[in-house]
C-alpha positions as CSV (number, residue, x, y, z in Angstrom):
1,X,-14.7,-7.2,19.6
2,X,-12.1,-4.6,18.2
3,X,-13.3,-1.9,16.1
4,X,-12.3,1.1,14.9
5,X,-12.0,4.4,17.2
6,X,-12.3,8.0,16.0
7,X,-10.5,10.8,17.6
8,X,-10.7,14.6,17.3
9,X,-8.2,17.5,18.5
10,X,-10.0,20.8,19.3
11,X,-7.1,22.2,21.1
12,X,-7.2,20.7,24.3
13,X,-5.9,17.2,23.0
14,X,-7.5,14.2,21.7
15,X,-11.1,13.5,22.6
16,X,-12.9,10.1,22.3
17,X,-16.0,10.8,19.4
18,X,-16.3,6.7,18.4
19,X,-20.1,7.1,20.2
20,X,-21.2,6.0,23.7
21,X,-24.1,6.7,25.9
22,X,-24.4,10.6,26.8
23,X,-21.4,11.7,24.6
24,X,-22.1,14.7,22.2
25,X,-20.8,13.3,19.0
26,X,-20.8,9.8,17.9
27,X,-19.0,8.1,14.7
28,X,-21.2,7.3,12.3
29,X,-19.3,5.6,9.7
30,X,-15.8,6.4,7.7
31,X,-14.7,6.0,4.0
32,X,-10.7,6.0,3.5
33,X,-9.7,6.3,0.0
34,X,-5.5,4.8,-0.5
35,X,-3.0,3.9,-3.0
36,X,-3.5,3.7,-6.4
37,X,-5.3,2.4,-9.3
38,X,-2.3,1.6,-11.6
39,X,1.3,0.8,-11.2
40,X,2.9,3.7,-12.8
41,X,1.2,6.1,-10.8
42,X,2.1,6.5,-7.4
43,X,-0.2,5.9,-4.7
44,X,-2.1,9.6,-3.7
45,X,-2.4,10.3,0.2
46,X,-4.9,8.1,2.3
47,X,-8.1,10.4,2.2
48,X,-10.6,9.7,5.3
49,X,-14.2,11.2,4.6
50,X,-16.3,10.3,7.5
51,X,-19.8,11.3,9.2
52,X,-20.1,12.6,12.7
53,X,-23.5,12.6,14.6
54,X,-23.4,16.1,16.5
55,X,-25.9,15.8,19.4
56,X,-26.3,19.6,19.9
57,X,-24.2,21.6,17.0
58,X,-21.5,22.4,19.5
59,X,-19.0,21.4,16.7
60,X,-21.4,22.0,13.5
61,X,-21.5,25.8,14.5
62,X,-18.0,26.2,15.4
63,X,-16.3,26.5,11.5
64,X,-13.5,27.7,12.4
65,X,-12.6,24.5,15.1
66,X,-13.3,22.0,12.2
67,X,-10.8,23.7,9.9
68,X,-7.7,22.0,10.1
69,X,-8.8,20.0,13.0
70,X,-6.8,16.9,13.8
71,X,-8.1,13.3,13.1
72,X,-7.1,9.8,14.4
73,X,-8.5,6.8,14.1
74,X,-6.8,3.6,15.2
75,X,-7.8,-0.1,15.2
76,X,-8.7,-1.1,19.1
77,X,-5.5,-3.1,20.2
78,X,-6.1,-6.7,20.9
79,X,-7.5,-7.3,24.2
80,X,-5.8,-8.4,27.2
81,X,-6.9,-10.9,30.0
82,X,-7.6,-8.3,32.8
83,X,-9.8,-6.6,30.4
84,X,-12.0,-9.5,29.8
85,X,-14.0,-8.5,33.2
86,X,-18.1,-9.4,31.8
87,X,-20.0,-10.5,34.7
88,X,-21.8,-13.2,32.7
89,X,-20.9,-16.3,34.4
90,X,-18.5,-19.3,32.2
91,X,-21.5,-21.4,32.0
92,X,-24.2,-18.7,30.8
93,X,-21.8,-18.0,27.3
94,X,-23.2,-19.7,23.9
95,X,-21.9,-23.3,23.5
96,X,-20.3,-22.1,20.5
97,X,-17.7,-19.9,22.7
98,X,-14.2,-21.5,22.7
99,X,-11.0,-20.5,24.3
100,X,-9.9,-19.1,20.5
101,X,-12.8,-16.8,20.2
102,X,-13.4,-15.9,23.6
103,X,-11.5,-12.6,23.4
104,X,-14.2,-11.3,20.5
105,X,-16.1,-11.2,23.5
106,X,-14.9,-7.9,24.5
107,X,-15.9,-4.2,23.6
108,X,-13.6,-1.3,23.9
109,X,-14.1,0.8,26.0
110,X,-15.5,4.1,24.1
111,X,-14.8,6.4,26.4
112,X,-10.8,5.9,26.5
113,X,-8.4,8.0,24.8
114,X,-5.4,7.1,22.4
115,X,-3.9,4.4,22.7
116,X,-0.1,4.2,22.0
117,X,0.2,0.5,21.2
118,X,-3.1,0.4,19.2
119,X,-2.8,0.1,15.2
120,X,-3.5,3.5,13.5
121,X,-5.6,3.1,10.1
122,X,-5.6,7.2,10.0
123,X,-3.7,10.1,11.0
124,X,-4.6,13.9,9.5
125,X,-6.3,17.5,9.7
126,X,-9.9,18.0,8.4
127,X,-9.8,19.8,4.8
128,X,-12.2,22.2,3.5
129,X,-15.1,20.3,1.8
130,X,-17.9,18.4,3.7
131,X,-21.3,19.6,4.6
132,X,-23.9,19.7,7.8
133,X,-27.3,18.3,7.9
134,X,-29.6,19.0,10.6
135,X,-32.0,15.7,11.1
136,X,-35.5,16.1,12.0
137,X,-34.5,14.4,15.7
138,X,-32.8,17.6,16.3
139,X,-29.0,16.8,16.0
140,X,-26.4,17.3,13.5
141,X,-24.9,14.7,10.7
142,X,-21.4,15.7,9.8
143,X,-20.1,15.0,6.6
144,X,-16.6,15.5,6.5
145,X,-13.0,15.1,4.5
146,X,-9.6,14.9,6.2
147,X,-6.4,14.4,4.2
148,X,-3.0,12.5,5.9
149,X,0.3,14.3,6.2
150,X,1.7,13.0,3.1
151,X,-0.4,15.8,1.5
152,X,2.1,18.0,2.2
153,X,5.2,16.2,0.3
154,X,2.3,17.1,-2.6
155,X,2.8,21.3,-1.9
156,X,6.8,21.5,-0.8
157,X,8.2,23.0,-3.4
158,X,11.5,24.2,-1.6
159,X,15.1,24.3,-3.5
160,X,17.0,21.6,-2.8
161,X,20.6,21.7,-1.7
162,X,23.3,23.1,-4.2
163,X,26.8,23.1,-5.0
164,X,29.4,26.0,-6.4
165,X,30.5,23.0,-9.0
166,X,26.7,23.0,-10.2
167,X,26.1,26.6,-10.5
168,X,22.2,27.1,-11.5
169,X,21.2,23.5,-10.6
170,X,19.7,22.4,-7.4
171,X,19.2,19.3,-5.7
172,X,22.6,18.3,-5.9
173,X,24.5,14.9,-4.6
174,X,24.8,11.4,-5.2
175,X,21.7,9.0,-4.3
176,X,22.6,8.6,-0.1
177,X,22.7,12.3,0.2
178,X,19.6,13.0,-1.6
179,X,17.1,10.7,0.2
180,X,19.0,11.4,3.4
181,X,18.2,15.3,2.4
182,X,14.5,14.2,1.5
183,X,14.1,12.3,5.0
184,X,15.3,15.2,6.8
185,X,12.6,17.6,4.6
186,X,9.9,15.1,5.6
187,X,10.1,15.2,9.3
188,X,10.5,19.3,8.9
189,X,6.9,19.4,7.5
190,X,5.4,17.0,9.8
191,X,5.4,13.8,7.7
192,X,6.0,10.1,8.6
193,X,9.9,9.4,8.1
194,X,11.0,6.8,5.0
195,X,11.2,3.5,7.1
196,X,14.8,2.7,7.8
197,X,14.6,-0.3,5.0
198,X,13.4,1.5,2.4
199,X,16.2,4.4,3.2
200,X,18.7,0.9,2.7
201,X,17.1,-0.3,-0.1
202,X,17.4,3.2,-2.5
203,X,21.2,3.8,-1.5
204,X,21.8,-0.1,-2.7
205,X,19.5,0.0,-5.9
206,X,18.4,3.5,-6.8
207,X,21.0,5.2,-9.8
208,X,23.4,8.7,-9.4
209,X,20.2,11.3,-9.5
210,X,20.3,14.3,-11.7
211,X,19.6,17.8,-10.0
212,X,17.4,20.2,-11.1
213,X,17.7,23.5,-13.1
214,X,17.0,26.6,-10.2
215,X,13.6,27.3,-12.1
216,X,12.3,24.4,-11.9
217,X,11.0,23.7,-8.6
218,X,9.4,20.1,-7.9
219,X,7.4,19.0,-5.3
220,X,9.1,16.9,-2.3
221,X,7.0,13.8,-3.3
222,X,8.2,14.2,-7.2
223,X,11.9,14.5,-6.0
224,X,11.4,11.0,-4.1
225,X,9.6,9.1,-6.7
226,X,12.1,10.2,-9.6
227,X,14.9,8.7,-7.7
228,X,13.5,5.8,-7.4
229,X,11.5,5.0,-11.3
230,X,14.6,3.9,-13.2
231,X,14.4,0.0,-10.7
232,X,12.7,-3.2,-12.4
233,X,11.6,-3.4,-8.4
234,X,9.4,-0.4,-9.1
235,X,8.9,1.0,-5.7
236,X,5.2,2.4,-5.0
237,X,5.7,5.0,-1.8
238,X,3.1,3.9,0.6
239,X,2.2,5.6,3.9
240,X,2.4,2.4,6.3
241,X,0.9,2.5,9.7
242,X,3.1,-0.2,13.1
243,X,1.9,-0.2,16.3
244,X,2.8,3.5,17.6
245,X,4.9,4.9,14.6
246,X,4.1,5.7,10.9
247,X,6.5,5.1,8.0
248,X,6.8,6.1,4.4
249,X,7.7,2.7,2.9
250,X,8.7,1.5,-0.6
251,X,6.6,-1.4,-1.8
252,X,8.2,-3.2,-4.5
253,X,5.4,-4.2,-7.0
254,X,8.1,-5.2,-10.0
255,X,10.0,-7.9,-8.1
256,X,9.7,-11.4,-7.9
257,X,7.2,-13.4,-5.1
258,X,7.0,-16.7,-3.7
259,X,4.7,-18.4,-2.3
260,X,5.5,-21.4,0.4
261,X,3.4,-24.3,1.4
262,X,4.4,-24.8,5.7
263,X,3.6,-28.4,7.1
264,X,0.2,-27.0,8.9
265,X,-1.0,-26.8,5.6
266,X,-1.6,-23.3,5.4
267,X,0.3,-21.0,2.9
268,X,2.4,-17.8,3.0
269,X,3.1,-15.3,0.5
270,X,7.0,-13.3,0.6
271,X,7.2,-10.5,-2.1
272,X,6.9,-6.6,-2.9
273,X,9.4,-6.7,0.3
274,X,6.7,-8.1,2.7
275,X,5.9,-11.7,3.9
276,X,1.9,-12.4,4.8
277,X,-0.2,-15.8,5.6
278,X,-2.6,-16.1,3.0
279,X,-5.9,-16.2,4.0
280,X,-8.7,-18.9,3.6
281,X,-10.4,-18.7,0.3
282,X,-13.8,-18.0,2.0
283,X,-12.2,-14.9,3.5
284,X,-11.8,-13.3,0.5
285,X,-14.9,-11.9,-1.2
286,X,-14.5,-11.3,-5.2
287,X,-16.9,-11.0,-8.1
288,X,-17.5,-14.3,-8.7
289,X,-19.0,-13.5,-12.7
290,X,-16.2,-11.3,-13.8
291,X,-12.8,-11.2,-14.7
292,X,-10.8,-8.3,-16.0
293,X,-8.2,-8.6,-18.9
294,X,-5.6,-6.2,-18.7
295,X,-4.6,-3.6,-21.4
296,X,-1.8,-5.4,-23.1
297,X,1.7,-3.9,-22.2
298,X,5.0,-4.8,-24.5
299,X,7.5,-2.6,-23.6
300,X,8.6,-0.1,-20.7
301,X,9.6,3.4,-21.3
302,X,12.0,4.8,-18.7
303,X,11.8,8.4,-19.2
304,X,16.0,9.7,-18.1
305,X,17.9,12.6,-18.4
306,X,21.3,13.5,-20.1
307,X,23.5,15.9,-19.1
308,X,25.5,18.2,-21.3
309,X,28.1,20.3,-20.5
310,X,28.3,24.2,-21.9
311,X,32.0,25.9,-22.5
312,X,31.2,29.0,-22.9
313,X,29.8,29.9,-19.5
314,X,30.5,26.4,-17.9
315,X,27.9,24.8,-16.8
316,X,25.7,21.7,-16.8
317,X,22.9,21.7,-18.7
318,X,20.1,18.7,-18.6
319,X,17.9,17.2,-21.3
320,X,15.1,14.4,-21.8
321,X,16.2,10.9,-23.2
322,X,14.8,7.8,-22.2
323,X,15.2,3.9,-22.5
324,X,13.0,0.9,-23.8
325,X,13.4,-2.1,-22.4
326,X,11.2,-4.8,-24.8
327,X,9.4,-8.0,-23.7
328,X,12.4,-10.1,-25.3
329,X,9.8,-12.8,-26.5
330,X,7.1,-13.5,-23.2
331,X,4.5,-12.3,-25.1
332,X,2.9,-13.3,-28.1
333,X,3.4,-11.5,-31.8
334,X,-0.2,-11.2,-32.0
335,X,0.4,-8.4,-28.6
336,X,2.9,-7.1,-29.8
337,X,2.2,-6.1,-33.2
338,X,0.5,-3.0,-31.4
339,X,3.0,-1.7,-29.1
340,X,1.4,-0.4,-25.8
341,X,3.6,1.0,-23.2
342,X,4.5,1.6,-19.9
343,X,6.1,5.1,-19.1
344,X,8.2,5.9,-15.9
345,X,9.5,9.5,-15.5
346,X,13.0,9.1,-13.6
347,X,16.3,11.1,-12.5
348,X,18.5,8.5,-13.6
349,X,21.3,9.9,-16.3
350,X,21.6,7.6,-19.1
351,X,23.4,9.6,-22.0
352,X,26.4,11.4,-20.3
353,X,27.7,14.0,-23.4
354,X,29.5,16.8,-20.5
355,X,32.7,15.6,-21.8
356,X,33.5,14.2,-18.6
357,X,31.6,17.1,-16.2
358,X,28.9,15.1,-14.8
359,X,30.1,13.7,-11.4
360,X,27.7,10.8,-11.4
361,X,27.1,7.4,-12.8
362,X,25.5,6.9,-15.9
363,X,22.4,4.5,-16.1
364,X,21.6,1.8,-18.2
365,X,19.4,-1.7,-17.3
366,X,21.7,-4.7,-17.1
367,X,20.6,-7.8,-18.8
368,X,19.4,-9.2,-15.8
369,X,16.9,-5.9,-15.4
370,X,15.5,-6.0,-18.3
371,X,14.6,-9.5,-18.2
372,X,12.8,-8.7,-14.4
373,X,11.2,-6.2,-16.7
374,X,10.2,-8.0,-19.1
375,X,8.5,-11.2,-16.8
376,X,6.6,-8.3,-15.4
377,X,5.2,-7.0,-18.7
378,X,4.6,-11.0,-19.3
379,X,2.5,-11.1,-15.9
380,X,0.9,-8.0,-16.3
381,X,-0.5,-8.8,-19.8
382,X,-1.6,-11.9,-19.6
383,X,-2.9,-12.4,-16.0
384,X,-6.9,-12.0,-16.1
385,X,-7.6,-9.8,-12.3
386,X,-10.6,-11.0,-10.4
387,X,-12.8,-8.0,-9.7
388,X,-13.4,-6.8,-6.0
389,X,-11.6,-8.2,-4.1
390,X,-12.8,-7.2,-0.7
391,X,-11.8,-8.4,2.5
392,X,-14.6,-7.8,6.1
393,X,-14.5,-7.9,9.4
394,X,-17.4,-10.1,9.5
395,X,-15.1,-13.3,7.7
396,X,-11.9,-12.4,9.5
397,X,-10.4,-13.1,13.1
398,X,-8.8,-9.2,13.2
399,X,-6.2,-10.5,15.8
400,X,-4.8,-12.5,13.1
401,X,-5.1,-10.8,10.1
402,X,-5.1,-6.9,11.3
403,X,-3.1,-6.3,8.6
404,X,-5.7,-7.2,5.7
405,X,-8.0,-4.4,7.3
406,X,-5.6,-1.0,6.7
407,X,-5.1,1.9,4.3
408,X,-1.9,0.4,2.7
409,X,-0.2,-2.2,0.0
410,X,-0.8,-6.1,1.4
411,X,0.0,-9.5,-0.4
412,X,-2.7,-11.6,-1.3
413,X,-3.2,-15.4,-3.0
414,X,-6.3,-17.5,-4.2
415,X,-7.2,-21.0,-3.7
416,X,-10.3,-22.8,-4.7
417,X,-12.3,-20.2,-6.2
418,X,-14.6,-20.5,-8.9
419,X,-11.8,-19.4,-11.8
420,X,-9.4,-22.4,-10.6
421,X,-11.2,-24.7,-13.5
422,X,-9.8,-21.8,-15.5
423,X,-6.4,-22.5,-16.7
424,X,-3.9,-20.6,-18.7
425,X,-1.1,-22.1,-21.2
426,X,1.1,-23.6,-18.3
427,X,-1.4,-25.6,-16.6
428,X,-1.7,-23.0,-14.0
429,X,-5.5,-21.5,-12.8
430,X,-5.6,-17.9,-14.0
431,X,-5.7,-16.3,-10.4
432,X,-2.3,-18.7,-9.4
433,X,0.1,-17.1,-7.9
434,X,0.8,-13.9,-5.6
435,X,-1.1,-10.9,-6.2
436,X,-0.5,-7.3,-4.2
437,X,-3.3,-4.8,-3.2
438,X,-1.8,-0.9,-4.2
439,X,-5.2,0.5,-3.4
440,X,-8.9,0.3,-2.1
441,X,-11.5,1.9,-0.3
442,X,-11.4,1.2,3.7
443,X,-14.9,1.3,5.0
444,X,-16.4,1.3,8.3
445,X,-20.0,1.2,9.3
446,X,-22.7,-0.5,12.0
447,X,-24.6,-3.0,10.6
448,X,-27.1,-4.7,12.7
449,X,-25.9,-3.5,15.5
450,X,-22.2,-4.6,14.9
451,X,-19.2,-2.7,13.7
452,X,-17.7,-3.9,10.5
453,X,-14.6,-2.8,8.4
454,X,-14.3,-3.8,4.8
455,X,-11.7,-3.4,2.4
456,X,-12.6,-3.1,-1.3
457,X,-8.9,-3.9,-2.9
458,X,-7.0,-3.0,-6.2
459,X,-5.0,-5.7,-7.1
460,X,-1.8,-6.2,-9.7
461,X,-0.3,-9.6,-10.2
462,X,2.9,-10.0,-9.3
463,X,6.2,-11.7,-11.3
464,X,6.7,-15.0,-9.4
465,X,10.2,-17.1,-8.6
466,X,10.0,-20.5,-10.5
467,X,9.0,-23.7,-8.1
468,X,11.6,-25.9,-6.4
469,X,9.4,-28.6,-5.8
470,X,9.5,-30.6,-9.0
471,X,8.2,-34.2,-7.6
472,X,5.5,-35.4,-5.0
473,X,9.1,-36.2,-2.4
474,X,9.7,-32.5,-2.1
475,X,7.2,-31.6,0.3
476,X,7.7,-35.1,2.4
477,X,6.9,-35.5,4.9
478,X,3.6,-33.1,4.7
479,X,1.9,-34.4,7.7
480,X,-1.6,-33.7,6.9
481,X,-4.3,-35.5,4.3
482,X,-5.0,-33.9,0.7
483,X,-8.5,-32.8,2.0
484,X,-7.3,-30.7,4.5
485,X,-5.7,-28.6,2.2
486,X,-7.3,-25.6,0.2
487,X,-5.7,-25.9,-2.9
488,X,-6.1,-28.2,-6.3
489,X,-3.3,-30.2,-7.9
490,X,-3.2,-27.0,-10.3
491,X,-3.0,-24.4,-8.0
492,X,-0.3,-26.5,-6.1
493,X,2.0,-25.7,-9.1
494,X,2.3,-21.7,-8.1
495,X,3.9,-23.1,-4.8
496,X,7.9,-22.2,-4.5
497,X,9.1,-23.6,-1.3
498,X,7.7,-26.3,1.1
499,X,8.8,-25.6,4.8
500,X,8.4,-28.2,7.7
């Protein structure tokens, strides 16, 4: 069965520390900590802390190796058919062994290095912190933290480029040239590129940026965020993990998803720029006593810039202004009697008073943004959030869902759970429609004798895209029986889009 493998670097390249029999250190268990808790806050770099059973202190007593020490640790790649060698003969497997699950079968081998096609759930260096135990057997227990390479777009505080039409500003240029500049800073301090899509997506959607006054130094990561915070698509950064390559991708929590019923019966969810199969209902563990309600939200606060131009010694000068977009009637008075809001700190220029000096565009939300904003504050205030969701190893075929089981932002959707009795003032179950993780806890740990991975998720609702199936004759034909399917008549109103 596939299961997480450990690596350390102590010089000589990677070595194999996942545990077999006569090896010096074996994995223990790992904790990684990723995303974020709220969606104006941008997710904080994945965080492993794991434990290391050190046979004979070779690597407890050696300080200065563990410092800054390299760390992977990828997901075992899906087995292929010459590696399903057991000698145990066809007819001596459990009856309950069928073609489909014949391949849990398998057990990596331990005692391979990194594999290039396998699915990496974390990449770093060991950080100061931790501690050693010695156990009364003898050996070592390691306890120890290790940050990712995004840490460092957290400490790179270099000037950014500038211009002799700008004197005493840096980080200067239109939108393109700035994330093109931020790309090419990234891969200088050893971090993940932004994904090719997401580079797309902020030269089509992201406004002109304001530079930065020459003392004022932010860090690389603040540069990036502010460039993106003025969009209703509110991009979360999230450090995403392929098969051989690692991205910095934007995940777009604000905009709308859909969710499509497919002939088989099963559902898929497209939104925050991803598209995922939902999984079963039994899959997904959640507090089945609690619901949250969110902090009411009635308006969003983009916190902008405007530029002003000096005559005396002729030069641009910036200053704070911001815009408030409203929720233009989705919520009720009662909400919004109280105004709570939503603050976004962005680059964007919305009052231009240079006289005709600033180079750039100058911001303001169209109509159609601030109504995307507003159906967000709508689903964000009045969505109850199950508690916990958590997704294992244990209830999951890996091979099909790997994705549900790493550090990073995935779509999720509930059918028949215990709220779908509970139903809000359309009709719809509380927990209807699509919901996206933005953080969790990624665990990993032996229990009875088996490896398991669990992922303990933070979850926001997302805005969805009204249904186009109106009558029973839009999803004809739908070759399957009603039973088969995992969904009530009320939770078949969050569907979109029915595909043969």
């Amino acid at each position: 069965m596939r299961q997480p493998v450990m690596f350390i670097n102590r010089g000589n390249g990677y070595e194999n520390v996942t545990g077999r029999e006569g090896s010096r250190c074996a994995l223990a268990g790992f904790e990684i900590e990723w995303g974020t808790d709220s969606v104006d806050k941008q997710p904080e770099c994945n965080v492993l802390r794991f434990q290391l059973i050190d046979r004979d202190g070779d690597l407890a007593g050696n300080a200065t190796t563990l410092a800054g020490m390299p760390v992977l640790v990828q997901l075992s790649r899906m087995p292929m058919w010459k590696d399903l060698h057991a000698p145990t003969p066809w007819g001596e497997l459990p009856e309950t062994v069928t073609w489909e699950t014949f391949h849990l079968l398998h057990t990596p081998d331990p005692s391979e290095g990194p594999d290039p096609s396998a699915l990496t759930l974390f990449l770093g260096n060991i950080t100061t912190g931790g501690n050693i135990t010695q156990r009364d057997d003898g050996t070592y227990l390691l306890d120890l933290y290790a940050a990712a390479p995004t840490v460092r777009m957290n400490r790179t505080t270099q000037q950014g480029p500038t211009s002799g039409d700008l004197p005493g500003l840096h980080w200067v240029g239109d939108t393109a040239a700035r994330v093109d500049e931020i790309n090419r800073r990234l891969d200088g301090i050893g971090c993940p590129p932004i994904d090719m899509d997401s580079v797309a997506w902020v030269k089509a959607n992201a406004p002109y940026p304001a530079p930065y006054e020459l003392d004022s130094m932010p860090e690389l990561s603040t540069v990036l965020h502010k460039l993106t915070a003025a969009s209703p698509d509110m991009p979360l950064w999230f450090e995403t993990h392929h098969h051989g390559g690692e991205n910095i991708t934007a995940v777009l929590a604000g905009a709308k998803a859909s969710i499509t019923l497919h002939s088989d019966g099963h559902l898929s969810v497209d939104g925050a720029g991803m598209s995922m199969d939902v999984l079963d209902a039994s899959d997904i563990m959640i507090d089945e006593s609690t619901l949250t309600l969110p902090d009411p939200i009635a308006q969003v606060t983009v916190k902008t810039r405007k530029a002003k131009w000096n005559d005396n010694d002729s030069t641009m000068s910036l200053e704070d202004a911001e815009v408030t977009i409203t929720d233009r009637g989705r919520l009720p008075q009662n909400l919004t009697e109280t105004i709570e809001s939503v603050s976004f700190e962005s680059d964007a220029v919305s009052v231009d008073e240079s006289g005709g000096h600033w180079p750039g565009t100058v911001w303001n939300p169209t109509e159609g943004q601030r109504d995307q904003w507003a159906d967000w504050l709508a689903t964000q205030t009045l969505k109850p959030i199950p508690e916990h969701p958590t997704i294992s190893s244990r209830n999951i075929d890996i091979d099909l869902h790997e994705e549900t089981l790493q550090p990073s932002a995935i779509l999720l959707a509930f059918a028949s759970t215990r709220y779908t009795k509970l139903l809000d003032s359309h009709g719809q179950p509380v927990t209807a429609g699509a919901w996206l993780a933005i953080g969790g806890t990624l665990s990993f740990q032996w229990t009875g004798g088996a490896a398991e991975l669990r992922n303990e998720l933070t979850i926001t609702p997302l805005p969805m895209l009204p249904s186009e199936l109106s009558t029973w004759g839009d999803v004809d034909p739908l070759p399957i029986p009603w039973p088969a399917l995992t969904f009530t008549w009320g939770e078949f109103s969050q569907i979109t889009y029915f595909k043969e």
